[in-house]
C-alpha positions as CSV (number, residue, x, y, z in Angstrom):
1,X,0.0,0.0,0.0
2,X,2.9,2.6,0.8
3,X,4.3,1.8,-2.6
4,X,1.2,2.4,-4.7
5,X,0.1,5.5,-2.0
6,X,4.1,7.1,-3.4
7,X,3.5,6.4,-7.3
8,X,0.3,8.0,-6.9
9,X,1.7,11.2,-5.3
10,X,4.5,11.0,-8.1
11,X,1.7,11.2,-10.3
12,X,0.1,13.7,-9.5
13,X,2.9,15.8,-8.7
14,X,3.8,14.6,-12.6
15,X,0.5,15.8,-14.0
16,X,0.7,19.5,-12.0
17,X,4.3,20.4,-13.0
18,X,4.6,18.5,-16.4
19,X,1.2,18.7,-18.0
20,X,-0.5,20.7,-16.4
21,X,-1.6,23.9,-18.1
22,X,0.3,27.1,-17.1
23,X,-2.3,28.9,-15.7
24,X,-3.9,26.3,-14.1
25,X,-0.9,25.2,-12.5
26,X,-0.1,28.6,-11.3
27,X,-3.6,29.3,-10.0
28,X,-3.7,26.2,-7.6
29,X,-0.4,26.7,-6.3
30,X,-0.2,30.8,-5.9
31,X,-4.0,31.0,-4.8
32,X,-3.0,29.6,-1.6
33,X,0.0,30.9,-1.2
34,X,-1.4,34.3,-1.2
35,X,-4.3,33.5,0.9
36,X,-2.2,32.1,3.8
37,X,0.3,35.3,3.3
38,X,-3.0,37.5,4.1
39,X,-3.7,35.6,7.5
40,X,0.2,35.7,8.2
41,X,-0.3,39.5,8.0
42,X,-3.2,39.6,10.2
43,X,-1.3,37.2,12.2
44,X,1.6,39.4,12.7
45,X,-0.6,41.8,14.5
46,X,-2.9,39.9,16.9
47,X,-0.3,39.9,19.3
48,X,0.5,44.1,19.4
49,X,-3.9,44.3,18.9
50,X,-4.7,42.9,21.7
51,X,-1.6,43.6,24.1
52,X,-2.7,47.1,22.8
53,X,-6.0,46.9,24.3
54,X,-4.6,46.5,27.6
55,X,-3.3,50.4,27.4
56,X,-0.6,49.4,29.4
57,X,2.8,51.0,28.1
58,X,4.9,48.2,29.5
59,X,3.1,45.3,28.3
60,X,3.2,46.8,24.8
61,X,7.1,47.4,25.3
62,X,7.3,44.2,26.0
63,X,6.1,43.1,22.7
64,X,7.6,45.5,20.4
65,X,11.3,44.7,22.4
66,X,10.8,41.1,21.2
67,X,10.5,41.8,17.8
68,X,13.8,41.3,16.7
69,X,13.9,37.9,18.5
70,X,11.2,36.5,16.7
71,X,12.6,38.0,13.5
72,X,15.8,36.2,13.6
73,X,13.8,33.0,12.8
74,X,13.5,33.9,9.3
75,X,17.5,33.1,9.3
76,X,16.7,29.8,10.2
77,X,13.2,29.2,8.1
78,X,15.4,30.9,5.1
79,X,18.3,29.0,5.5
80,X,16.5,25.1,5.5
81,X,12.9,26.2,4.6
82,X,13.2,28.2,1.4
83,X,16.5,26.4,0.2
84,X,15.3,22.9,1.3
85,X,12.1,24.1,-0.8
86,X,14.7,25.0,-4.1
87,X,16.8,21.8,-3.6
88,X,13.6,19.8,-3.7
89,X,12.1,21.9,-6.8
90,X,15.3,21.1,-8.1
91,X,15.5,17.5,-7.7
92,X,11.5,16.8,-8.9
93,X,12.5,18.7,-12.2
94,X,15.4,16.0,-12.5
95,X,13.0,13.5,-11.3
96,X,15.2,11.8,-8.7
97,X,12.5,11.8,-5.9
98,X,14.9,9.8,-3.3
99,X,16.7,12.6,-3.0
100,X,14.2,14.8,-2.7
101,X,13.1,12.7,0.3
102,X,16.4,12.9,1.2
103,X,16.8,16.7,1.1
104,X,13.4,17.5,3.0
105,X,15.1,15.2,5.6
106,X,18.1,17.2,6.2
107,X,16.3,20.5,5.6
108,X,14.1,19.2,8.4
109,X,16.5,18.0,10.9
110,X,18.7,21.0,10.7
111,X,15.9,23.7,11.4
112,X,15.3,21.5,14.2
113,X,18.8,21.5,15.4
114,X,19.5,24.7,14.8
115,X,16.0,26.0,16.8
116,X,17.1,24.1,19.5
117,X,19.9,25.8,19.4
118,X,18.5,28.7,19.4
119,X,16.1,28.4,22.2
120,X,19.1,27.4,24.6
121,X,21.3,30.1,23.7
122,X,18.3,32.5,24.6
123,X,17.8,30.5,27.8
124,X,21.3,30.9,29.2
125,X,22.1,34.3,27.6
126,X,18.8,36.0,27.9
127,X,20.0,38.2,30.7
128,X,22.6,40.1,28.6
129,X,20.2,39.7,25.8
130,X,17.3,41.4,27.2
131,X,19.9,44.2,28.0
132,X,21.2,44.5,23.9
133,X,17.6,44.5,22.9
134,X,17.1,47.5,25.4
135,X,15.0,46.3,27.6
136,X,15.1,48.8,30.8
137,X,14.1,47.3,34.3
138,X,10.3,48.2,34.2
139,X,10.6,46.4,31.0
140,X,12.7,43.5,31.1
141,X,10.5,41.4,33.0
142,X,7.6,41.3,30.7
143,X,9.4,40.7,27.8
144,X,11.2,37.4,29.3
145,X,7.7,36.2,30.5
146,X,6.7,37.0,26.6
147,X,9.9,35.7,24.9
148,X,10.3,32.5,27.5
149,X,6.6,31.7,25.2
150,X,8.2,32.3,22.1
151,X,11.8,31.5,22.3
152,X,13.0,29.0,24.8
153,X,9.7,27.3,24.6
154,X,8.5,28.1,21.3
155,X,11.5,28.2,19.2
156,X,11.1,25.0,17.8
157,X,7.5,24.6,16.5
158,X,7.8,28.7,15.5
159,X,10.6,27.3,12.9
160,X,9.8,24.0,12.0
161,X,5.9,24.8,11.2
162,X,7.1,27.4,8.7
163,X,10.0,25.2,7.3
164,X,7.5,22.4,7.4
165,X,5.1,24.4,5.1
166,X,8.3,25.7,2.8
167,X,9.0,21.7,2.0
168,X,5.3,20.7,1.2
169,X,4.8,23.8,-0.9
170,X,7.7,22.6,-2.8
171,X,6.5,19.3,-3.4
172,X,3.4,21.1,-5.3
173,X,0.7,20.7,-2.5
174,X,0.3,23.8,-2.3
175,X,-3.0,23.7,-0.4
176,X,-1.9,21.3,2.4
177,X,0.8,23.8,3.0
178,X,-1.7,26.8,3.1
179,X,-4.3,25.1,5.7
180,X,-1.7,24.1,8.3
181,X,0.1,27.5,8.3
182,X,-3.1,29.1,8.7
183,X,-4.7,26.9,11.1
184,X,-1.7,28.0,13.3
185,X,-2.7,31.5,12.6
186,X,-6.4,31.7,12.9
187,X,-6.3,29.4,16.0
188,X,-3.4,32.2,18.0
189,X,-5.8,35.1,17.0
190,X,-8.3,33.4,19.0
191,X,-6.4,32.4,21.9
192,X,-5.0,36.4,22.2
193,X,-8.1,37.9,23.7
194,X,-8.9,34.5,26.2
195,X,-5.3,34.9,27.3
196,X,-4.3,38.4,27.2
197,X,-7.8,40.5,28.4
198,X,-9.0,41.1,31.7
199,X,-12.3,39.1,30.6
200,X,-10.1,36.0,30.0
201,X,-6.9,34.3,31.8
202,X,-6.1,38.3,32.0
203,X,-1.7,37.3,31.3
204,X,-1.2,40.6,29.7
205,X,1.9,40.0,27.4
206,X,2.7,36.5,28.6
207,X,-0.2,35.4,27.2
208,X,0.2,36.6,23.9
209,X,3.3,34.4,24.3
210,X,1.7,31.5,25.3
211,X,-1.2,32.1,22.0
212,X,1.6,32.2,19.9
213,X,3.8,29.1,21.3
214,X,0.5,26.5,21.4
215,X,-1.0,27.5,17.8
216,X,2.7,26.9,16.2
217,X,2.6,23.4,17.9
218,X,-0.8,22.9,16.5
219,X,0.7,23.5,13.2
220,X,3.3,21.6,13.8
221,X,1.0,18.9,14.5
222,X,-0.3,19.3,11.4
223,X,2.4,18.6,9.3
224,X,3.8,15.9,11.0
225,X,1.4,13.0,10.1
């Protein structure tokens, strides 16, 4: 059964980028694409919303001072998730599909080395770290409580969901790649207002945190089947 479930994927991954017609084949992959780029926008800016909301000058700090944190994922998701993606792309044009398996592989277990990594190094250093981002003492508290969410715990499923997407894209599912990325998405605009507002859990920044780290795991879960 696994054998025939692979020639049938190989198939169909045949028919999109072989014969396929252009437009057709552009419209069922970019369509996606583009829709799950719009949530990631509205994504981007659940977590400043609704810390917002709070009025509270410190909790939005907190926030914005954790910016460039979460920013220095895209190193990692650029570095294994878009050229993992281009190897594969590569590789299915030259139809040698074990190593594209093999290439998804690496790309896969080096984002999750490296985010491990990464989450550790934040862990041990975020003392002096908090200090170069400019975090003052009112500050600096909040933004661990926020980043502890995001980066020591949330490092890993932050990356690899992203990197996941970046690999299945490449194989031409386009769609599958779309629905987990903004699954993740919708569910952490949810979770901000229960979390963060005085009507819900009422964590102020840490909760946006905490939004943000289980909705990336829930996208991580996604993929992983």
């Amino acid at each position: 059964m696994s054998n025939e479930k692979e020639a049938s994927m190989e198939a169909q991954k045949a028919e999109l980028f072989e014969r396929a017609p252009i437009p057709r084949a552009v419209m069922k992959l970019a369509i996606p694409t583009v829709l799950s780029s719009l949530v990631m926008v509205i994504y981007n800016l659940a977590d400043t919303y609704f810390v917002g909301m709070l009025n509270n000058p410190t909790q939005n700090a907190a926030v914005t001072l954790a910016a460039p944190v979460l920013l220095a994922f895209n190193a990692v998701i650029n570095l294994f998730g878009v050229g993992g993606s281009s190897l594969m792309s590569r590789y299915l044009g030259q139809k040698e599909y074990k190593a594209v398996q093999k290439s998804s592989a690496v790309s896969f277990y080096c984002a999750l080395g490296f985010s491990v990594m990464f989450s550790l190094a934040f862990l041990i250093f975020h003392t002096q770290l908090l200090v170069i981002l400019g975090a003052a003492e009112d500050t600096a508290a909040v933004t661990w409580q926020y980043l502890r969410w995001t980066t020591v715990c949330g490092a890993v499923p932050a990356i690899l969901n992203v990197v996941m997407a970046n690999l299945v894209r490449a194989e031409g599912s386009a769609l599958h790649a779309s629905i987990g990325t903004m699954s993740g998405c919708l569910l952490n605009i949810i979770l901000d207002p229960i979390f963060i507002l005085p009507f819900g859990l009422d964590m102020g920044a840490a909760g946006a945190g905490l939004a943000t780290f289980i909705s990336n795991c829930v996208a991580c879960l996604y993929f992983l089947p």
